[in-house]
N, C-alpha and C positions, 0 to 999 in steps of 0.2 A: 597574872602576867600575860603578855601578848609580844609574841614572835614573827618579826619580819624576817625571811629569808630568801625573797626574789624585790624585784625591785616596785612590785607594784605591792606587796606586802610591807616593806619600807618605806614603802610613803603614808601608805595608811595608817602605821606607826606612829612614824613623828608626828604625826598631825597630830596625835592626843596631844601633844606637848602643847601646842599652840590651842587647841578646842576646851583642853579642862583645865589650864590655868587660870584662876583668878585672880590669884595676889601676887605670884612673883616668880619669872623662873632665871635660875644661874645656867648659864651653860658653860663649859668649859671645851676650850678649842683647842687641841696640843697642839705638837710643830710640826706631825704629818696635814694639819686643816691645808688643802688648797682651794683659796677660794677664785679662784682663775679658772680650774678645770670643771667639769662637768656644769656650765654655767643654765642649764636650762630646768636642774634641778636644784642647785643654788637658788636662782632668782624665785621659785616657789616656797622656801625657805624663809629668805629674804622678806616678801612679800608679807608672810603670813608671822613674820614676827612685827614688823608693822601694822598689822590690821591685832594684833593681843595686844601691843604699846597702847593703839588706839582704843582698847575696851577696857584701859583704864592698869593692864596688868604690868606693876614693874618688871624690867629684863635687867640683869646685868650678866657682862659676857666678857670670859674672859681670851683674848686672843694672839696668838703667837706673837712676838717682836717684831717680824719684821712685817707683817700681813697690814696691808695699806684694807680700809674698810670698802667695802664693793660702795658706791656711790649712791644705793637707795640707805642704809645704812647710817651713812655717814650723815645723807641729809634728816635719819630720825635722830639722829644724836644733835647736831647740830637744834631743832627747831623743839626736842623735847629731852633736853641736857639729865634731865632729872630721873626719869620714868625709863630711858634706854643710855646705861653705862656700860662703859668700855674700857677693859683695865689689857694692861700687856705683860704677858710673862709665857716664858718658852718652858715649857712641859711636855712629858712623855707621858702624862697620866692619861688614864682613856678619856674620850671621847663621851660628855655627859650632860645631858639637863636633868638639873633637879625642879622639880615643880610643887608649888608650893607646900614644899615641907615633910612632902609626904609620897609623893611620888618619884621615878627615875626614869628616862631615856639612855641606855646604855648604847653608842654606837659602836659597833668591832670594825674597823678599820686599820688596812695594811699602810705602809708609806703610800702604797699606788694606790689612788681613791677610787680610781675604778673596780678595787679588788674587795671588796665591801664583802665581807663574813654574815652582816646581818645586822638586827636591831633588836633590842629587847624593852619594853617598856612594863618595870615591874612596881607596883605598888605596895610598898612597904615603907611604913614610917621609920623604924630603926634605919633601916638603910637610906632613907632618907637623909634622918637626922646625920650619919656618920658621913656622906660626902658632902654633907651642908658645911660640916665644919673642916672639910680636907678646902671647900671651896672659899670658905671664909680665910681659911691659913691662906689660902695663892692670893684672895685679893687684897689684902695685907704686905703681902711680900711685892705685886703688879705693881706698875708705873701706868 
């Protein structure tokens, strides 16, 4: 496993999500996601789930009700419907990408997103497999 706990460690972090996915990653956005605040760190997000879409890796992601999609986003849903989906459902459950099947990005976030606890990205297939199908139940139940 590999622990982010300052903000230059969290970045380095998530970035596994996007650098060793190959076939597909789910992420799950509760209803603390703001994607309006901290926008300079978003749009490196943003970006680099664009450029996985673009090497071929499906995303689908699920995000709070009311979160209108940031406009880079919205234009890879629109121009690649298939490979980057987007389902809606309001959840308290953490904060997660699971990557392809076998790996996890667990993010600790407070309501205040400034107040970020940390990241953990742990590599375990059970635990894998067991929020694949917590994620499979939400995008079932999404709109």
């Amino acid at each position: 496993f590999d622990i982010g706990t300052t903000a230059e460690d969290n970045q380095r972090v998530q970035l596994r999500t996007f650098q060793e996915a190959n076939r597909e990653v789910c992420q799950i956005l509760n209803i603390h996601h703001k994607p309006r605040m901290n926008r300079r760190s978003k749009t490196l997000w943003e970006k680099e789930i664009v450029h996985t879409v673009e090497r071929g890796v499906a995303f689908r992601a699920i995000y709070p009700k009311n979160i209108i999609l940031p406009a880079l986003l919205e234009k890879l849903h629109k121009e690649q419907p298939r490979n980057f989906q987007v389902k809606k459902l309001n959840t308290d459950f953490p904060r997660c990408d699971i990557i392809d099947g076998k790996n996890i990005l667990l993010k600790l976030v407070h309501e205040d997103p400034l107040h970020l606890g940390g990241v953990i990205f742990i590599e375990d297939e059970k635990l894998a497999r067991n929020l694949q199908a917590i994620f499979e139940h939400f995008w079932e139940e999404a709109e």
